[in-house]
C-alpha positions in Angstrom: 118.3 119.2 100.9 119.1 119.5 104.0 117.7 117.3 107.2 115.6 120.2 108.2 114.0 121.0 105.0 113.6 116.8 104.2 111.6 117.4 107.7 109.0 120.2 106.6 108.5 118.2 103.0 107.5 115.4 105.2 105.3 117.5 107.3 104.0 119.1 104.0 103.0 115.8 102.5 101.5 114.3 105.4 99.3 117.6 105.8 98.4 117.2 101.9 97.8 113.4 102.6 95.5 114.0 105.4 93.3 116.5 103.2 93.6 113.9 100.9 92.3 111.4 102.5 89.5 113.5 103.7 87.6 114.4 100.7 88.3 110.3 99.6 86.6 109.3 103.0 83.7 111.7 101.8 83.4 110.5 98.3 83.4 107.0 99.7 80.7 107.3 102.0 78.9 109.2 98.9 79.0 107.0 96.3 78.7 103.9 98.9 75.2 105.2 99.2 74.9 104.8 95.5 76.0 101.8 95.3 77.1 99.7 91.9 74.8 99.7 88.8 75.0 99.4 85.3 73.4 103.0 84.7 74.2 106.3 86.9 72.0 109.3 87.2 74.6 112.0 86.3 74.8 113.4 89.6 75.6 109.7 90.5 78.4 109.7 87.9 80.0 112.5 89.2 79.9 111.0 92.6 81.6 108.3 91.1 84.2 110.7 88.9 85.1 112.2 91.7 85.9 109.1 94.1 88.1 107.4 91.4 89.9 111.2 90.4 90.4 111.4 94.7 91.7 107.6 95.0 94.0 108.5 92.1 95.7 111.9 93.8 96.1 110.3 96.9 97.7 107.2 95.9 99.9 109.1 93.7 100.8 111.6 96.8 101.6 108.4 98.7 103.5 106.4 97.0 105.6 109.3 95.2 105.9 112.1 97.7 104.7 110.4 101.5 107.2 107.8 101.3 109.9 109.0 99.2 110.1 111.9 101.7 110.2 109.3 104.6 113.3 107.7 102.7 114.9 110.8 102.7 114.5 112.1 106.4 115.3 108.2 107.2 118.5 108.4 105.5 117.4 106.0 102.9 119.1 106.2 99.2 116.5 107.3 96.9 116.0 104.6 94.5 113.1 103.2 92.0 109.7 103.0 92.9 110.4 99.3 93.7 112.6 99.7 96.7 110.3 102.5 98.0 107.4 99.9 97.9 109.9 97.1 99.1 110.5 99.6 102.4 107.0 100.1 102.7 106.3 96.5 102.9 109.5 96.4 105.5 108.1 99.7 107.7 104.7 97.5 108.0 102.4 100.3 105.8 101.3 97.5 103.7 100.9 93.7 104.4 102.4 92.6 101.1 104.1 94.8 98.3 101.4 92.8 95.9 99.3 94.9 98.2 100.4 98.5 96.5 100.7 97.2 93.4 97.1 96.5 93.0 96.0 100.3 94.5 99.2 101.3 91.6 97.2 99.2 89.1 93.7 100.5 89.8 95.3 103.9 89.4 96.5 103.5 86.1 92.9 101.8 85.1 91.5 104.6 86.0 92.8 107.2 83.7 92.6 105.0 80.8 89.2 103.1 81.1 86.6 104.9 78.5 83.8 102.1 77.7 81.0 102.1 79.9 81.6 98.7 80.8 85.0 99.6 82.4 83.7 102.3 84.2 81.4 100.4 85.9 83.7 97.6 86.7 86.7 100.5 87.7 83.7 102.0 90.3 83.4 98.8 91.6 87.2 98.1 92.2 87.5 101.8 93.7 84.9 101.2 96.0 86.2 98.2 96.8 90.3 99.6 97.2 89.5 102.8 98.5 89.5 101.4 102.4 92.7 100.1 102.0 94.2 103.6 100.6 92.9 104.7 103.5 94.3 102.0 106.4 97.4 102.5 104.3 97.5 106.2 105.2 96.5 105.8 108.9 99.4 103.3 108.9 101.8 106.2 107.1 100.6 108.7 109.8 101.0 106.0 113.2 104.6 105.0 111.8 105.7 108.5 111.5 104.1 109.5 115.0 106.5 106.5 116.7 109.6 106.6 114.6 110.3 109.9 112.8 111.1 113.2 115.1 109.3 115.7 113.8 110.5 118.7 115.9 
């Protein structure tokens, strides 16, 4: 790909992450509302589907397109997921890389909790993680605003 075309993937994802980020704001302040409990109307379940499905896309669209494209138009060598979250941690979009892990972590739980139990303890740790997602975009976004040339 050429520097150009690394440059409109970049401003691709970071439109798709801003949308993103949207709708998880608006499930947040949803299901904040509804707080945590050990039984959910079925509206309220949904409300609670859709914040952990949201937190899910837009960690993924982070971590795997965001700041892999930021490697690229940086000149970075691709490499694993580790040195992506290792220049994340370096380019100041996370405090610690233990930091990403966990919003990785919760991700996975998420698509494989099925007991009612979990459910209610993965709502609670969304609710909890989905603020950070969301400082850890604004940080994405202000870095590219002061250091990458989008022309």
């Amino acid at each position: 790909m050429t520097d150009s075309n690394n440059i409109q993937l970049l401003k691709e994802n970071l439109d798709a992450m801003g949308s993103a980020i949207g709708w998880l704001e608006r499930s947040i302040g949803i299901c904040n509302q509804i707080g945590i409990k050990t039984d959910y109307t079925v509206e309220e379940y949904d409300a609670f589907e859709n914040l952990t499905s949201r937190y899910s896309r837009a960690i993924d669209l982070i971590i795997r397109k965001v700041m892999r494209t930021i490697d690229l138009v940086e000149f970075e060598q691709p490499g694993t997921l580790i040195d992506t979250v290792n220049r994340a941690e370096r380019r100041g979009f996370i405090d610690n890389v233990s930091d990403l892990r966990t919003m990785s972590d919760l991700r996975n739980e998420i698509a494989h909790d099925y007991t009612k139990s979990e459910l209610v303890e993965t709502f609670e740790n969304t609710l909890n993680q989905t603020p950070q997602v969301i400082t850890l975009a604004r940080r994405i976004q202000d870095y590219v605003d002061s250091h990458v040339h989008l022309r």
